[in-house]
N, C-alpha and C positions, 0 to 999 in steps of 0.2 A: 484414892484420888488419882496415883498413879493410872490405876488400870482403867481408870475413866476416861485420861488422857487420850493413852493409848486408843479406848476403841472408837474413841471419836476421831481421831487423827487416820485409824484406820477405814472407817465409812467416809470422811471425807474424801480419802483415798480412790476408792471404791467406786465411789458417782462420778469422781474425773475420769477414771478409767470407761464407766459405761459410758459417759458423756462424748468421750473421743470416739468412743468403739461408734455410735450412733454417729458420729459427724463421717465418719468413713464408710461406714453402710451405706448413708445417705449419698455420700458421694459417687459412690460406685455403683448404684442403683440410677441414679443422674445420668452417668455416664453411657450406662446402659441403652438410658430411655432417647439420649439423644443419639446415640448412633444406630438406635432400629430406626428413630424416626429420619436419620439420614438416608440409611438402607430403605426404605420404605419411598420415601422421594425417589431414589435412582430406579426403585421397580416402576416404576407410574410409568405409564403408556405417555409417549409421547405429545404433547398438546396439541403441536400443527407435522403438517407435512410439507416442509418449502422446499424448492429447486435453486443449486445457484447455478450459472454458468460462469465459465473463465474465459479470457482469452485463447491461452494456451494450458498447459496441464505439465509442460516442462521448465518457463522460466522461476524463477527464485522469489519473483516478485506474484505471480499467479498462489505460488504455493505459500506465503507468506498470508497473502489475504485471505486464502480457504482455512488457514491455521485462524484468523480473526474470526471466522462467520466458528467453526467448528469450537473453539473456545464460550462463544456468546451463545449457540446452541447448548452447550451443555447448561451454562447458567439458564436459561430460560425454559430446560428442557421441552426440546424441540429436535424433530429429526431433519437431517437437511441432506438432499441429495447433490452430490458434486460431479459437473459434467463439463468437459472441455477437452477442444480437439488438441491433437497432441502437440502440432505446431500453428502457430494462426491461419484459421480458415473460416471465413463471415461464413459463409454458405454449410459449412457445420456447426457452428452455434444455431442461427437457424432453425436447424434442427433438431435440433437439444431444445430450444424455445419453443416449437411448434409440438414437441413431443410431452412437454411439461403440461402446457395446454389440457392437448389431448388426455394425461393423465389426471388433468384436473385438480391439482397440487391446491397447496393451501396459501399459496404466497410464490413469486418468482422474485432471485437477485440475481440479474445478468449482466455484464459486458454487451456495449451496442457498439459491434462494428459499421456499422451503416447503415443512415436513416433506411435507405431502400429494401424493404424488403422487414424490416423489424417494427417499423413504425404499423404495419397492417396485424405482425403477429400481437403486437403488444394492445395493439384496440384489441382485436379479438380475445385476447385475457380480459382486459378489463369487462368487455360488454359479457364475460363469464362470469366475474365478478369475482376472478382471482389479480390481485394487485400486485404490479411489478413495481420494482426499484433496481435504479440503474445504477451502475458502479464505475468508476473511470472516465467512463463515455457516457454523455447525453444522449437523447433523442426528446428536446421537447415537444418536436411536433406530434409527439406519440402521447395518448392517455395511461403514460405511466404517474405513479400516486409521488416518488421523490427522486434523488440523484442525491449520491452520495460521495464523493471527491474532491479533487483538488479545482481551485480555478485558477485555469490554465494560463490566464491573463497574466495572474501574480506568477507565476511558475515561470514566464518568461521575463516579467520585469525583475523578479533575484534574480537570474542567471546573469541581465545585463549588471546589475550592481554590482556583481564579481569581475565581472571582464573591466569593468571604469575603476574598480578599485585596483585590480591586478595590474591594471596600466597607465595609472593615472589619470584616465581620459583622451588617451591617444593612442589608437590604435587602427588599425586595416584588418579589418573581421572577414571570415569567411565560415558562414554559415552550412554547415552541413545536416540536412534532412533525410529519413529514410521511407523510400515506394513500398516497403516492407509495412507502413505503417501507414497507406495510400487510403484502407477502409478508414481511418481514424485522420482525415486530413482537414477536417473540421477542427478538431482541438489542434493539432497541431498546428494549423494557422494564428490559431484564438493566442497559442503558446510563442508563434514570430510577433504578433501586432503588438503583443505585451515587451517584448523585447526590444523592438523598433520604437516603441514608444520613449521607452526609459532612456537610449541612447541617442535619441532625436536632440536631445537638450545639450548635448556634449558635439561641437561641429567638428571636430579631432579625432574623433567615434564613427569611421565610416565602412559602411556595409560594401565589401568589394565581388559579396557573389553570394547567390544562396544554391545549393549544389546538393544532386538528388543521389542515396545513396543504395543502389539495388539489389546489392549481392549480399548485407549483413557484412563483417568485419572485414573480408576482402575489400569489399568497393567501398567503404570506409577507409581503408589503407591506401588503396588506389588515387582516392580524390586527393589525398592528405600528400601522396608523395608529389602526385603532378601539381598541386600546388606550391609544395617545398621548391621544384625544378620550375617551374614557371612562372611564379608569382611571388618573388624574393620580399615582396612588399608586407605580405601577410605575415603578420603576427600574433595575431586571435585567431583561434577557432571555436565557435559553438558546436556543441554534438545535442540534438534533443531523444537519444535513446542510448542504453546502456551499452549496447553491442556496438554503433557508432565512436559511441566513448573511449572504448577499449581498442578499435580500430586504431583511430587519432593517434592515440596516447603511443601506441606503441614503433608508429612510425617516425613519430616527435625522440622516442630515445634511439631509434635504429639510427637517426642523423644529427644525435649527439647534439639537439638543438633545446633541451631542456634548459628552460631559462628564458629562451631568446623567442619562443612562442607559446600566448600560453593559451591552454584549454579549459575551458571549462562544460561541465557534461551533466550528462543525466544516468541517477540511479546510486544506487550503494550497495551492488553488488562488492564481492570481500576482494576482488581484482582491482576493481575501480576505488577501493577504501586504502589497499594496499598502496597505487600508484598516486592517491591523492596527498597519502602520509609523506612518501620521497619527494612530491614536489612538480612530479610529471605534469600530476593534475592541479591547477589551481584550486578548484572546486567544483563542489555538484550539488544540483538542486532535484528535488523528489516530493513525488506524496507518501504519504506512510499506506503501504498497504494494509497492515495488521488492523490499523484503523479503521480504512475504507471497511475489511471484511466484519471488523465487529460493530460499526454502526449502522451498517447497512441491515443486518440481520435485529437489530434493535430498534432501528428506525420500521421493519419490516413487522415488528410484535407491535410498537405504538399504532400502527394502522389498522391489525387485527382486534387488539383491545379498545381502543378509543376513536379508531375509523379517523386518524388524523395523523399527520405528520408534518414538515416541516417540508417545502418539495425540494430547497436544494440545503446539504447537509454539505458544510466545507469543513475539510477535517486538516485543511494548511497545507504549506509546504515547508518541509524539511533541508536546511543549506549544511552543507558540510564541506569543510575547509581541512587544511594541515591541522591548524591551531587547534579545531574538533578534533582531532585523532591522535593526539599526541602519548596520549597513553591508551588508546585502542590497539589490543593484539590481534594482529594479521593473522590470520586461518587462511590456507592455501583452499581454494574450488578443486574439487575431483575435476579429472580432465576427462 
């Protein structure tokens, strides 16, 4: 009876033992199967062949968005070519546009520095029957299929929401614009009327100049100090570009006026996140590149697979204050 026990105790043994062995076989068999068929997906030949173009190929915020399109390329596996001149030049996008073209690409995402001259490259895509989508910048009067960005409207009514919070409602602003950014002076109009709008309501809110900035962060510093020595009255300034921003900003601590003017600007470069932590900066208002590049390259697959898209794609604006940063750690930019 005993040994009965026993050899039954011992085959029940037995089948658990095979039973485990067979669930780990099967597992690692499993394992297997999905990682050829992962390996198998990254062999596949590319589906399409698109082109993007950039503004530039050096700022932070250029290489941010190509990191978007090149992240949503991999998920869609799709090859995408990336081209931009090194510092902003309409008349070499252009180029890169007209050359895409000519290549006959499966799809174009470009930056439109100005209607003139892009609006005739972008009919000729389309009447090719390759589909662009613009990114940043519009060009409605062009038969491009969407735009993907911020609107510019909202982009300049938060910047005034920061300035009437930052001062109550009473301040002497002085507006500084950059010629650096003269091809795109369409949006950045679109980005004042939004601003002038939202401060039109508050009569203690007055616009004492709007001031052209030609040199990047020199003539940024320039405006800011002949303003400090001339115009005792100003105590806002708007910056609507990153390198403007960092201008301001740094002339505002050269004359130890932190506090007593405040700025508010554009971008979230780690200079501008750094000086908005201390206080220099009131706040900054932006679109999300990362975004712009990944749904731009996804809005660019919806129009190859279903010949449809949405024509204008807003992906917000992004405000950031002290209060946002408070536990964000500051990483210095290589110089």
């Amino acid at each position: 009876m005993i040994h009965n026990d026993r050899l039954k105790s011992m085959i029940k043994n037995n089948i658990i033992l095979v039973l485990l062995l067979l669930v780990i076989c099967l597992g690692i068999n499993l394992y297997r199967v999905q990682n050829i068929s992962s390996l198998s997906n990254n062999l596949l030949p590319p589906e399409y062949h698109f082109c993007f173009i950039g503004q530039n190929s050096v700022d932070p915020y250029w290489k941010e968005m190509q990191q978007g399109v090149n992240d949503a390329s991999q998920y869609y596996n799709v090859a995408v070519e990336f081209n931009a001149p090194r510092f902003n030049n309409p008349e070499e996008e252009l180029e890169y546009l007209d050359m895409a073209i000519l290549a006959n690409v499966d799809g174009i995402i470009t930056h439109v520095s100005s209607d003139i001259g892009s609006t005739e490259l972008i009919n000729r895509a389309y009447d090719k029957g390759i589909p662009v989508v613009t990114v940043e910048n519009d060009n409605e009067k062009s038969n491009r299929h969407a735009f993907v960005g911020t609107n510019s409207y909202v982009l300049g009514k938060e910047a005034a929401k920061l300035l009437i919070e930052a001062t109550g409602g009473t301040a002497d602003i002085a507006v500084i614009v950059s010629s650096d950014y003269e091809p795109d002076a369409a949006s950045q109009n679109v980005r004042l009327a939004g601003f002038l709008s939202a401060v039109k309501d508050y009569p203690n809110m007055r616009v004492e100049g709007v001031y052209t900035s030609k040199m990047g962060v020199l003539s940024a510093e320039v405006i800011t100090q002949t303003l400090i020595l001339n115009n005792p009255d100003i105590n806002a300034i708007l910056t609507t570009n990153s390198v403007d921003t960092l201008g301001a900003a740094q002339v505002i601590v050269n004359h130890n006026l932190v506090g007593d003017i405040v700025l508010v600007g554009y971008g979230d470069t780690d200079s501008i996140l750094h000086f908005t932590r201390l206080g220099i900066i009131y706040g900054s208002v932006m679109s999300d590149p990362y975004l712009i590049g990944y749904k731009s390259l996804e809005t660019m697959m919806d129009i190859k697979k279903d010949n449809y898209a949405p024509t204008f794609i807003d992906t917000g604006v992004i405000v950031k204050t002290m209060e946002d940063l408070v536990d964000v750690e500051y990483k210095a930019e290589p110089n």
